[in-house]
Gaussian input, Z-matrix of N, CA and C with variables (Angstrom, degrees):
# hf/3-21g

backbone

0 1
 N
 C     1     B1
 C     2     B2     1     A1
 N     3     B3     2     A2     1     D1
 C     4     B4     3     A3     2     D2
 C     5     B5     4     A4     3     D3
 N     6     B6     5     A5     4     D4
 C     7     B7     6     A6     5     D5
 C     8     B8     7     A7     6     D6
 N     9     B9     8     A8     7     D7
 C    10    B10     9     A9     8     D8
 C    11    B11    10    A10     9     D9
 N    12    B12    11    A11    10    D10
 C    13    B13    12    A12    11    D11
 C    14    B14    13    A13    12    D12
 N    15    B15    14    A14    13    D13
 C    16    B16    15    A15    14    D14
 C    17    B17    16    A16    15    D15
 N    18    B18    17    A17    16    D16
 C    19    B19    18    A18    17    D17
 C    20    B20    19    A19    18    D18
 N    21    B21    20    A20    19    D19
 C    22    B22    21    A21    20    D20
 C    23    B23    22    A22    21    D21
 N    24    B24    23    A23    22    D22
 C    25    B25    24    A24    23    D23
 C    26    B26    25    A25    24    D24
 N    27    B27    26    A26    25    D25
 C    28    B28    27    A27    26    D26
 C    29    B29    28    A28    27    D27
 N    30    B30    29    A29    28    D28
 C    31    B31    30    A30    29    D29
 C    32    B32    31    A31    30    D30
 N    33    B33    32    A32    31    D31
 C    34    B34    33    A33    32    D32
 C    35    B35    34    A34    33    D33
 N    36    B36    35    A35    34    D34
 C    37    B37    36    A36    35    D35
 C    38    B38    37    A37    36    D36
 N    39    B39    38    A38    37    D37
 C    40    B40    39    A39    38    D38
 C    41    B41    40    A40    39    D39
 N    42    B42    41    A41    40    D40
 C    43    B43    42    A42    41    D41
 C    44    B44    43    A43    42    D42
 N    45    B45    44    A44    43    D43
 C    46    B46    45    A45    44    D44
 C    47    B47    46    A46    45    D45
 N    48    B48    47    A47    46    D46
 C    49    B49    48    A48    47    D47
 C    50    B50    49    A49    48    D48
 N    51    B51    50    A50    49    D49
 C    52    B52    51    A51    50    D50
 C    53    B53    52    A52    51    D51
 N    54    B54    53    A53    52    D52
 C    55    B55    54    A54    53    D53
 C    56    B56    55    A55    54    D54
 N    57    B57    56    A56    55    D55
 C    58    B58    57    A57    56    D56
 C    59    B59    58    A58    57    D57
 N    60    B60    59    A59    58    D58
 C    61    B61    60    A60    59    D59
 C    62    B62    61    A61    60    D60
 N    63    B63    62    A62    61    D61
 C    64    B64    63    A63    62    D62
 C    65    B65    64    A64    63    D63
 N    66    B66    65    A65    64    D64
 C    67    B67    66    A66    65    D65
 C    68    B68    67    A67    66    D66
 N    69    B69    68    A68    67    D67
 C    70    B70    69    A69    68    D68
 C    71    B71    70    A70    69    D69
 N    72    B72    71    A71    70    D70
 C    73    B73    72    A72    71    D71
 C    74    B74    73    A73    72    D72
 N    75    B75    74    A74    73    D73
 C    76    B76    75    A75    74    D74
 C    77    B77    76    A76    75    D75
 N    78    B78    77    A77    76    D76
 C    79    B79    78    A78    77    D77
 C    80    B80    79    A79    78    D78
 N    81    B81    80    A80    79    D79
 C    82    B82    81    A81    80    D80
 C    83    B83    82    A82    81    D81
 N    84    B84    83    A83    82    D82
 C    85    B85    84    A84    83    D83
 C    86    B86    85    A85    84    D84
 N    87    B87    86    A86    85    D85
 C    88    B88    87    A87    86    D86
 C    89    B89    88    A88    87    D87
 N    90    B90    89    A89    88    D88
 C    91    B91    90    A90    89    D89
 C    92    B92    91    A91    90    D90
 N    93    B93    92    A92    91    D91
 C    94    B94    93    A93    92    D92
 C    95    B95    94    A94    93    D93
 N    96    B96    95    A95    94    D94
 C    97    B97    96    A96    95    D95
 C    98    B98    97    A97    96    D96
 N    99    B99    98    A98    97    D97
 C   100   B100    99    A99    98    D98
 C   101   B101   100   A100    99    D99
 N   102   B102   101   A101   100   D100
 C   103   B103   102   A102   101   D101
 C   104   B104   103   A103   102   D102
 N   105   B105   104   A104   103   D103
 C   106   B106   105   A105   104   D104
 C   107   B107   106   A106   105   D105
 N   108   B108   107   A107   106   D106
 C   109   B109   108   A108   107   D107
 C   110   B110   109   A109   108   D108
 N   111   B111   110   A110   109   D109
 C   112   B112   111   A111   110   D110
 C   113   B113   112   A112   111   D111
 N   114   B114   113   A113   112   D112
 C   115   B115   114   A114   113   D113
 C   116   B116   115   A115   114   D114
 N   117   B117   116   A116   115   D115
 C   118   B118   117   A117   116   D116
 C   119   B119   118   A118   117   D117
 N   120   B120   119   A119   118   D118
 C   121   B121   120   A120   119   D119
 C   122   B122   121   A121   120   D120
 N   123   B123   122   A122   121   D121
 C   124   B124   123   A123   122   D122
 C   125   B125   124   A124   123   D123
 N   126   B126   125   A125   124   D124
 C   127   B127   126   A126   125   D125
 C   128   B128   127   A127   126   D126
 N   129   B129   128   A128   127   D127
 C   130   B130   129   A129   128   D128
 C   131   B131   130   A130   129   D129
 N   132   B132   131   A131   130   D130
 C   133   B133   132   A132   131   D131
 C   134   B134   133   A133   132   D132
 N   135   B135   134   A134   133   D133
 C   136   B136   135   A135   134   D134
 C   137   B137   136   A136   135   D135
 N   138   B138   137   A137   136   D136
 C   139   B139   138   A138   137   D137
 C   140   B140   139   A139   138   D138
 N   141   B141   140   A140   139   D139
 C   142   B142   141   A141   140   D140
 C   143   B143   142   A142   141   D141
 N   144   B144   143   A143   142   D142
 C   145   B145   144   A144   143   D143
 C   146   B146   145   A145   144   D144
 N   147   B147   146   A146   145   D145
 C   148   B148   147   A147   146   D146
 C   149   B149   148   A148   147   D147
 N   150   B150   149   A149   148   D148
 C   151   B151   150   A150   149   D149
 C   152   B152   151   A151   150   D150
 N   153   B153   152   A152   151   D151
 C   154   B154   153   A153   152   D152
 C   155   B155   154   A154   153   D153
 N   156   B156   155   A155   154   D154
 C   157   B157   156   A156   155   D155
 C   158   B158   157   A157   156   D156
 N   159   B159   158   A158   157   D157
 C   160   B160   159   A159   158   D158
 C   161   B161   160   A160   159   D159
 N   162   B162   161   A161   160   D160
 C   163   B163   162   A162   161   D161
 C   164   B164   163   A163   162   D162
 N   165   B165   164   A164   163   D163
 C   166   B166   165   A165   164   D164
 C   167   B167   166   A166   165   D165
 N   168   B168   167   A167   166   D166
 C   169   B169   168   A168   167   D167
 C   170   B170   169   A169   168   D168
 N   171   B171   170   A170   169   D169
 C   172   B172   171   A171   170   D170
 C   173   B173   172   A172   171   D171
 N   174   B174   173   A173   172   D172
 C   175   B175   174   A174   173   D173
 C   176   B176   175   A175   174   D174
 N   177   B177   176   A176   175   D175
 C   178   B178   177   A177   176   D176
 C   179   B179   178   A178   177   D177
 N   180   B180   179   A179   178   D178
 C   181   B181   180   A180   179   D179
 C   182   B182   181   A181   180   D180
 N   183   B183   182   A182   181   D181
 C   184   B184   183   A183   182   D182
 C   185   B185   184   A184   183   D183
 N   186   B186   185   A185   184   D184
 C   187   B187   186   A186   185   D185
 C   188   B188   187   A187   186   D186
 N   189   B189   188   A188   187   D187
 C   190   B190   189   A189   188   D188
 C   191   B191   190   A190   189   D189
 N   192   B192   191   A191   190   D190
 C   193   B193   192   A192   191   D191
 C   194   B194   193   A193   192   D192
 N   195   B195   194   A194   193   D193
 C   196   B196   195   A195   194   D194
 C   197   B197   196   A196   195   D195
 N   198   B198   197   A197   196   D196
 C   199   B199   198   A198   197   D197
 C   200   B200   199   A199   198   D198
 N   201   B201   200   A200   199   D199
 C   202   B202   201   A201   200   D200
 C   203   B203   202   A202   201   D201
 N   204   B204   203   A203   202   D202
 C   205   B205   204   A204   203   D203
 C   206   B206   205   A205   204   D204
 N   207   B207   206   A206   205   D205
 C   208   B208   207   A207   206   D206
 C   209   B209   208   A208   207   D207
 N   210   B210   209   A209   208   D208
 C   211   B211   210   A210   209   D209
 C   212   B212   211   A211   210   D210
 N   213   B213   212   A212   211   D211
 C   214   B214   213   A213   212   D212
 C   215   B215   214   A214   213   D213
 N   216   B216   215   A215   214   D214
 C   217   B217   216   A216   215   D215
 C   218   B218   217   A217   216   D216
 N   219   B219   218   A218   217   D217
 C   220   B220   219   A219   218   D218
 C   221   B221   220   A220   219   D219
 N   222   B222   221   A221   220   D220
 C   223   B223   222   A222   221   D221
 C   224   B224   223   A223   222   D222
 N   225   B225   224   A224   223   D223
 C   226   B226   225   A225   224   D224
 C   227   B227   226   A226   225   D225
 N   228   B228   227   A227   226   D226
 C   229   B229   228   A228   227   D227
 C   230   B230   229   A229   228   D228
 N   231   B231   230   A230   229   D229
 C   232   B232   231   A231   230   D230
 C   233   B233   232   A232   231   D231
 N   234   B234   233   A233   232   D232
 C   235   B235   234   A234   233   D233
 C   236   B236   235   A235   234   D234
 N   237   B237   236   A236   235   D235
 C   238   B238   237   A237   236   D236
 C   239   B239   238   A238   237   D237
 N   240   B240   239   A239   238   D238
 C   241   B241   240   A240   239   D239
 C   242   B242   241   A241   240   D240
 N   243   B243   242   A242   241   D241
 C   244   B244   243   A243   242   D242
 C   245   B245   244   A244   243   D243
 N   246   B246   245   A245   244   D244
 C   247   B247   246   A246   245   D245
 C   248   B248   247   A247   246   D246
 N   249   B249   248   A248   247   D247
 C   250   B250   249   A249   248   D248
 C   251   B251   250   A250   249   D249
 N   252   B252   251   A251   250   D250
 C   253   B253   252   A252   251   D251
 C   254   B254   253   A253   252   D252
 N   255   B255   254   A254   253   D253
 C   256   B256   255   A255   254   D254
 C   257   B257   256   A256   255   D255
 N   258   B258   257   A257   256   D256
 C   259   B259   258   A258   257   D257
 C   260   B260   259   A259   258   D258
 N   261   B261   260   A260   259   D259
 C   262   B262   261   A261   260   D260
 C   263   B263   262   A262   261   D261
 N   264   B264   263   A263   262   D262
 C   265   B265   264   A264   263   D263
 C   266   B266   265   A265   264   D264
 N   267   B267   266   A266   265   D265
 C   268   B268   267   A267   266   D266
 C   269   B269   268   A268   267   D267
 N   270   B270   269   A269   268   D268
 C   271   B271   270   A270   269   D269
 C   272   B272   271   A271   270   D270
 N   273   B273   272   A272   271   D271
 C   274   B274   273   A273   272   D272
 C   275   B275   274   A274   273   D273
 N   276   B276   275   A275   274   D274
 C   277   B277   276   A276   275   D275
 C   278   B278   277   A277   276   D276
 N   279   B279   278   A278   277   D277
 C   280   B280   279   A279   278   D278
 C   281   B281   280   A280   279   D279
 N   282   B282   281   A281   280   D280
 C   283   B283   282   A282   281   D281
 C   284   B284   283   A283   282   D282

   B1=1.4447
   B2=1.5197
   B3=1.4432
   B4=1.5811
   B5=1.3012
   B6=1.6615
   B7=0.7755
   B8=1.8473
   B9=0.7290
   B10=1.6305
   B11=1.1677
   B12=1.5858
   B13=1.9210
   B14=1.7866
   B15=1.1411
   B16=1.2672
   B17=1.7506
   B18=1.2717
   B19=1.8041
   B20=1.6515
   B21=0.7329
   B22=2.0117
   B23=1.7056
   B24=1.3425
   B25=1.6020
   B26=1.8275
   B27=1.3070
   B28=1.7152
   B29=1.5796
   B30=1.3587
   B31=1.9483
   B32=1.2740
   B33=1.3605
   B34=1.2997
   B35=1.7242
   B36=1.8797
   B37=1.2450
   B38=1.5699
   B39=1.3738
   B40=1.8877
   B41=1.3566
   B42=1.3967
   B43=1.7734
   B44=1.4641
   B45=1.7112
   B46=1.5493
   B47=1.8008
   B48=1.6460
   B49=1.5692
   B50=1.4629
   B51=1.4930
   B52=1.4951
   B53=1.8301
   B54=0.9057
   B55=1.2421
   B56=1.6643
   B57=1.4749
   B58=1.5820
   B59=1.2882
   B60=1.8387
   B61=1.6812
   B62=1.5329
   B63=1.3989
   B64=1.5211
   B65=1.9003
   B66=1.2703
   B67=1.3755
   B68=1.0110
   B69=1.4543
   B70=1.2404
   B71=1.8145
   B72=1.0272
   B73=2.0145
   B74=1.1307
   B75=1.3747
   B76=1.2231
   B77=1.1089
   B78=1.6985
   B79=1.4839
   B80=1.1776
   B81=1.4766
   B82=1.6974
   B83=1.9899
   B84=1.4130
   B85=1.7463
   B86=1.6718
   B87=0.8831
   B88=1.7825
   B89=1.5408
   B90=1.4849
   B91=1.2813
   B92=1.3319
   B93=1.2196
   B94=1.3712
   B95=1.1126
   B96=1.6586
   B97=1.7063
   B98=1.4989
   B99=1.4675
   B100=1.9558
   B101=1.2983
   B102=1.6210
   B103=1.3344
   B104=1.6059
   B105=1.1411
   B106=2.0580
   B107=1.4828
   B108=1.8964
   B109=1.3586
   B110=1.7321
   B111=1.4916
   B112=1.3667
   B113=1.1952
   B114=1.0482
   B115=1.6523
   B116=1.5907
   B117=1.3716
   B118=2.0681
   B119=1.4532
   B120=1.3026
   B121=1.3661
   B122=1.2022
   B123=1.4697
   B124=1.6632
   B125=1.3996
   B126=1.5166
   B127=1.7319
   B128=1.3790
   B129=1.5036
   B130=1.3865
   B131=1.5114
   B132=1.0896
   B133=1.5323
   B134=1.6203
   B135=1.4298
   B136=1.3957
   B137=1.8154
   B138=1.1911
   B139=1.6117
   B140=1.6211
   B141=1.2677
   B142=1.5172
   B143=1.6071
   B144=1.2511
   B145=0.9707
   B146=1.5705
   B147=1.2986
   B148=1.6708
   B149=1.6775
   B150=1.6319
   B151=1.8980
   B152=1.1750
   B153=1.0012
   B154=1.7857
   B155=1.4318
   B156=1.9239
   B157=1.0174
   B158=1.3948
   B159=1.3241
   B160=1.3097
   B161=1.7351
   B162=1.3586
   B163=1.3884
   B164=1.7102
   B165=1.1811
   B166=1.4161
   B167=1.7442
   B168=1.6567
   B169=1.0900
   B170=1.6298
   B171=1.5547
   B172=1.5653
   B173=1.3397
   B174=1.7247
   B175=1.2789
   B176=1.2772
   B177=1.0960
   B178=1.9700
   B179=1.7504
   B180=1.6268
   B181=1.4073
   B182=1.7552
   B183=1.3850
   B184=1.6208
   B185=1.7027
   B186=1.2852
   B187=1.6214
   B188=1.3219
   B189=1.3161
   B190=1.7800
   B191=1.2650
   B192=1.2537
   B193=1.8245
   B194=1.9545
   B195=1.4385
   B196=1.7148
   B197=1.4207
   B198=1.3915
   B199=1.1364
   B200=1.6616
   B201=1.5503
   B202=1.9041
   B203=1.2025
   B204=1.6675
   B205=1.7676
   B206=1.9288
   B207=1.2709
   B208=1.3534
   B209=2.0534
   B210=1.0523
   B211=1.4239
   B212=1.4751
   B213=1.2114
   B214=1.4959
   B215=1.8517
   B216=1.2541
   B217=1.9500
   B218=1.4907
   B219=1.6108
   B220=1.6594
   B221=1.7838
   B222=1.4430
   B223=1.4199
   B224=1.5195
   B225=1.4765
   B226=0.9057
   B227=1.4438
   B228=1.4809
   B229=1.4330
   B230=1.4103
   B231=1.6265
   B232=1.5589
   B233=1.6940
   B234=1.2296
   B235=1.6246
   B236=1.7785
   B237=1.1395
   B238=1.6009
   B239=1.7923
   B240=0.8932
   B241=1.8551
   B242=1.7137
   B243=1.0865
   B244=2.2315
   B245=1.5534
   B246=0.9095
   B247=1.4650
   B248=1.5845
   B249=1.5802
   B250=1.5862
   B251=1.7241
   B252=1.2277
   B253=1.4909
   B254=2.0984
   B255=1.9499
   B256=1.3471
   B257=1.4799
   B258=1.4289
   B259=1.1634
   B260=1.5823
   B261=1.1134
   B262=1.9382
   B263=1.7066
   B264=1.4140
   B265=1.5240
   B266=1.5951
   B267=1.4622
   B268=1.7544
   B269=1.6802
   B270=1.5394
   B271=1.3732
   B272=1.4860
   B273=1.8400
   B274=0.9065
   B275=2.0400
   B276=0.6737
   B277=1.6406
   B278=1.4732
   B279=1.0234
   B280=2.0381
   B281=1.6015
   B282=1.0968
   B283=1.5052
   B284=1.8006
   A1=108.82
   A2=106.91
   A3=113.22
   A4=113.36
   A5=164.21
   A6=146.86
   A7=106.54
   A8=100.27
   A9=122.14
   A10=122.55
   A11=126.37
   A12=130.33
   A13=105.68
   A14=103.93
   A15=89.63
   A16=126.22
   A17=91.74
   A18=103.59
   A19=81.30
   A20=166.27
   A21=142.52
   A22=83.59
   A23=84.50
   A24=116.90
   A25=91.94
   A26=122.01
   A27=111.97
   A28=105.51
   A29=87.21
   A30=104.16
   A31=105.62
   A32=119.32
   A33=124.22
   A34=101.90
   A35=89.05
   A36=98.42
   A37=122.11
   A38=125.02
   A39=114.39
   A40=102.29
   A41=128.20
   A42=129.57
   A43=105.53
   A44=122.76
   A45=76.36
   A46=82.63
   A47=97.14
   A48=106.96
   A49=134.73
   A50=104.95
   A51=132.37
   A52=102.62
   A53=121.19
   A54=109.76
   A55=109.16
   A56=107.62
   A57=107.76
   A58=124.20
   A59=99.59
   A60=115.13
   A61=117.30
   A62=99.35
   A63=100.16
   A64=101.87
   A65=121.75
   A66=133.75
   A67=153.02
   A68=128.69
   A69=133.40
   A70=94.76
   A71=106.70
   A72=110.96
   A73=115.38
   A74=111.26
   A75=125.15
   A76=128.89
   A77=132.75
   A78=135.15
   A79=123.88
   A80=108.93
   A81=108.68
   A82=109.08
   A83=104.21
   A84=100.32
   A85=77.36
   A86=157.76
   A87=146.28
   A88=79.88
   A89=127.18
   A90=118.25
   A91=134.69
   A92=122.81
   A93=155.05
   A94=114.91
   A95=113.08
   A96=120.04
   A97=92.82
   A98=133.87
   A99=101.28
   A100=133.80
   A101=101.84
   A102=108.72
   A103=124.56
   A104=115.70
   A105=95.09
   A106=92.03
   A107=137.31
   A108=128.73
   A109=98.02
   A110=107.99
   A111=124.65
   A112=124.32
   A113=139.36
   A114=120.38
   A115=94.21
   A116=117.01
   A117=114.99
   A118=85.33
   A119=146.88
   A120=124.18
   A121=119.09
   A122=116.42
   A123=132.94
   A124=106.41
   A125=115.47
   A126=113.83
   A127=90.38
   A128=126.25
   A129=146.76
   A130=102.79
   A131=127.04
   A132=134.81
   A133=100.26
   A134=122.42
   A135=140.03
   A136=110.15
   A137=91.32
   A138=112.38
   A139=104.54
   A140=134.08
   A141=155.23
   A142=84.47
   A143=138.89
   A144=145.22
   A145=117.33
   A146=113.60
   A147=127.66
   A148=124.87
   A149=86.34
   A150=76.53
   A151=110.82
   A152=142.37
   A153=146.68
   A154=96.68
   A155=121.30
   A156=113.06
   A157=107.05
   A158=125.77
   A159=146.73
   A160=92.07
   A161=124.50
   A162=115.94
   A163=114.20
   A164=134.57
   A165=135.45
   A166=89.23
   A167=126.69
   A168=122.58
   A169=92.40
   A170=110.38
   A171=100.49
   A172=131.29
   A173=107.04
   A174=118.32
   A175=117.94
   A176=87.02
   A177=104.15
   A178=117.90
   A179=92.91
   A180=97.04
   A181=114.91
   A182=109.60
   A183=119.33
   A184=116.24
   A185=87.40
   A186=83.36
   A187=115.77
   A188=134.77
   A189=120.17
   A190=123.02
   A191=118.14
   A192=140.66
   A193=85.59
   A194=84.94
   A195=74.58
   A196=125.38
   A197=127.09
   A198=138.44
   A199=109.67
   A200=102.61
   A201=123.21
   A202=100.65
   A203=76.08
   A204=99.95
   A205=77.33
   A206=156.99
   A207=128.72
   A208=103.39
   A209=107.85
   A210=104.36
   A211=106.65
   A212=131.39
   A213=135.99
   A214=87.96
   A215=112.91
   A216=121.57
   A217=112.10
   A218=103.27
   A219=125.81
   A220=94.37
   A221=95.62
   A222=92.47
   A223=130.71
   A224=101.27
   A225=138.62
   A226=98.42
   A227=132.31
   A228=116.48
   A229=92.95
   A230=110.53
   A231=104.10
   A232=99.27
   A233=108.24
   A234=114.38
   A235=92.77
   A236=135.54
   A237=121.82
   A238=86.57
   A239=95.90
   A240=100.83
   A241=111.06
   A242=94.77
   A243=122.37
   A244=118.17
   A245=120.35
   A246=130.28
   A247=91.92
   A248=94.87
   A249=104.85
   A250=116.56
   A251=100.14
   A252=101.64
   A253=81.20
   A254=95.94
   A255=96.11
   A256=105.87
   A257=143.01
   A258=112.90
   A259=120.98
   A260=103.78
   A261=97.53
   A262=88.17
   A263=103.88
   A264=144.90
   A265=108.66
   A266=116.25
   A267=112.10
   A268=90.21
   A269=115.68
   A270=104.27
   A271=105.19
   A272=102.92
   A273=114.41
   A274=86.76
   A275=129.32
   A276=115.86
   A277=128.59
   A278=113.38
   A279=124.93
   A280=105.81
   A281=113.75
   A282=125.98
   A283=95.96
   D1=153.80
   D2=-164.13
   D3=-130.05
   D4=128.95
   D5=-157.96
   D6=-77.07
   D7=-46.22
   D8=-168.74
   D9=-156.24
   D10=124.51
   D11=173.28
   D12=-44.22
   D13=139.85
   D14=171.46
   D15=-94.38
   D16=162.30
   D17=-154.99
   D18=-77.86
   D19=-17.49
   D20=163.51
   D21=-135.12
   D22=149.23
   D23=-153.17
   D24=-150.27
   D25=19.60
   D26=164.11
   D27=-176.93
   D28=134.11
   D29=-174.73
   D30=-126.38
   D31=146.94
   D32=-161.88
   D33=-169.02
   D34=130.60
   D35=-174.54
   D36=-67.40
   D37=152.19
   D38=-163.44
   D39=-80.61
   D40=157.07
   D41=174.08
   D42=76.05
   D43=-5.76
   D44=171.78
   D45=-123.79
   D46=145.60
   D47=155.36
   D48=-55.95
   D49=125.75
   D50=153.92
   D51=-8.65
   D52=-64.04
   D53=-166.23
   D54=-98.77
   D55=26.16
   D56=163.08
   D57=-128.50
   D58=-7.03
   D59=172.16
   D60=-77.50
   D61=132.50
   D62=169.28
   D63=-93.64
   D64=150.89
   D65=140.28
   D66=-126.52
   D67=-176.77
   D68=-148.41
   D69=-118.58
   D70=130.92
   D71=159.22
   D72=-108.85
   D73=116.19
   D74=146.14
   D75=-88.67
   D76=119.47
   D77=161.60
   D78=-40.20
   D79=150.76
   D80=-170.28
   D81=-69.76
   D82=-17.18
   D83=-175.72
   D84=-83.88
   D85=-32.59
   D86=-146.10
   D87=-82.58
   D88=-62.58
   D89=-173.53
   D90=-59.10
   D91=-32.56
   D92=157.59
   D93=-36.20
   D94=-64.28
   D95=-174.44
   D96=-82.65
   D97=-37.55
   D98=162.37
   D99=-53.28
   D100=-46.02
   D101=162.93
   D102=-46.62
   D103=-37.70
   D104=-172.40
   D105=-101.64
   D106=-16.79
   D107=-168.87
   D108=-75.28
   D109=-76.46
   D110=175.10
   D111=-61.10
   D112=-41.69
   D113=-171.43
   D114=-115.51
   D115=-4.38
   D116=168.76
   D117=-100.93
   D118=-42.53
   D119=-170.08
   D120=85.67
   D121=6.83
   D122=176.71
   D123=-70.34
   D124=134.16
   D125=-171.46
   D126=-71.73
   D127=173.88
   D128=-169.75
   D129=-69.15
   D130=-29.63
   D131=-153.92
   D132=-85.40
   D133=-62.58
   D134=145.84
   D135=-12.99
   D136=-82.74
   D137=-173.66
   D138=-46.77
   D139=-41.89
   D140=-158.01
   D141=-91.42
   D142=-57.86
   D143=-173.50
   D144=-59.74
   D145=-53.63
   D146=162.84
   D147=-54.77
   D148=-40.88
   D149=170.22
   D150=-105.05
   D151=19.59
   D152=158.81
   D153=72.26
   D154=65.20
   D155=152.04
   D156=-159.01
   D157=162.83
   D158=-147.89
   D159=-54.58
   D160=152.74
   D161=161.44
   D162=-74.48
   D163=-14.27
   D164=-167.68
   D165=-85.64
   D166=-37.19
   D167=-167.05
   D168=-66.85
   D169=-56.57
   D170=-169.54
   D171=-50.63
   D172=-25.78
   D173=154.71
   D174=-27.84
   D175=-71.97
   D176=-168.32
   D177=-52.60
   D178=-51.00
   D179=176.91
   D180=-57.46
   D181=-40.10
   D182=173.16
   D183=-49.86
   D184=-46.30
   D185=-179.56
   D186=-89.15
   D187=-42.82
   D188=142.92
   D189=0.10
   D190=-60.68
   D191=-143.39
   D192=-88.61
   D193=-59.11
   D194=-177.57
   D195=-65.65
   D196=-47.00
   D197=175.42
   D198=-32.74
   D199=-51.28
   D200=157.01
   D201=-11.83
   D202=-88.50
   D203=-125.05
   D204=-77.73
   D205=-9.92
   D206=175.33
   D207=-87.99
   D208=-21.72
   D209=171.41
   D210=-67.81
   D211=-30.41
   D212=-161.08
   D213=-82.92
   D214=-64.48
   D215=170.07
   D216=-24.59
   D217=-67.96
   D218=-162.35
   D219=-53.87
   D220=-44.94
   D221=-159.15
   D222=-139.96
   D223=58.46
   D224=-177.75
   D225=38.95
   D226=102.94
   D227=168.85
   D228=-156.97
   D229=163.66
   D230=-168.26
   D231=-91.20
   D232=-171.34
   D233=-159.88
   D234=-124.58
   D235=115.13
   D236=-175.88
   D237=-115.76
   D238=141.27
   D239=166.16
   D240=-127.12
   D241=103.67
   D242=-174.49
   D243=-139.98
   D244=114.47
   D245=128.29
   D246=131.49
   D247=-134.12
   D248=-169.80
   D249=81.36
   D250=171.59
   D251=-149.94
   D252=-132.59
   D253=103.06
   D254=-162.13
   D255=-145.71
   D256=131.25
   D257=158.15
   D258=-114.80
   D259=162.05
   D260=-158.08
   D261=-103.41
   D262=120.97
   D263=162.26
   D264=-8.78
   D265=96.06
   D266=172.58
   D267=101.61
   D268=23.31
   D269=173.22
   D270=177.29
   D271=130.17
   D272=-128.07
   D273=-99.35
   D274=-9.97
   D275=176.24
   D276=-81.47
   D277=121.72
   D278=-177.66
   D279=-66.40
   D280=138.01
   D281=-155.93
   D282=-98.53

């Protein structure tokens, strides 16, 4: 579970063209569990607890997201955030 889609959903490095960038996807739970661990600062246990999934899963999803989004940094690639199998909190339909 997700609180909310997020309002920009694509990052892209400056100077190089759209049609010469490769990228990286990250799922909206990959974004989600950075969002409330790392930039909310919620320990893993919390965070695992809020989106109704195992803490070993949030593990996983955490390190996914990073592995991403620093390959997307290292090497110049844009950041798209799509899909995943999620439903956002106080509402009952899977995205």
């Amino acid at each position: 579970m997700v609180d909310a889609e997020p309002d920009i959903t694509y990052f892209k490095p400056r100077g190089i063209p759209l049609t010469e960038l490769k990228e990286v996807e990250l799922t909206v739970e990959e974004f989600e569990a950075m969002r409330l661990n790392d930039l909310g600062e919620h320990e893993q246990k919390a965070v695992a607890k809020r989106m109704g999934v195992s803490q070993p899963t949030l593990h996983r999803l955490l390190l996914s997201a990073r592995k991403k989004v620093s390959d997307a940094i290292v090497n110049g690639k844009a950041i798209k955030i799509h899909g995943g199998t999620y439903s956002i909190i106080g509402k009952s339909k899977k995205r």
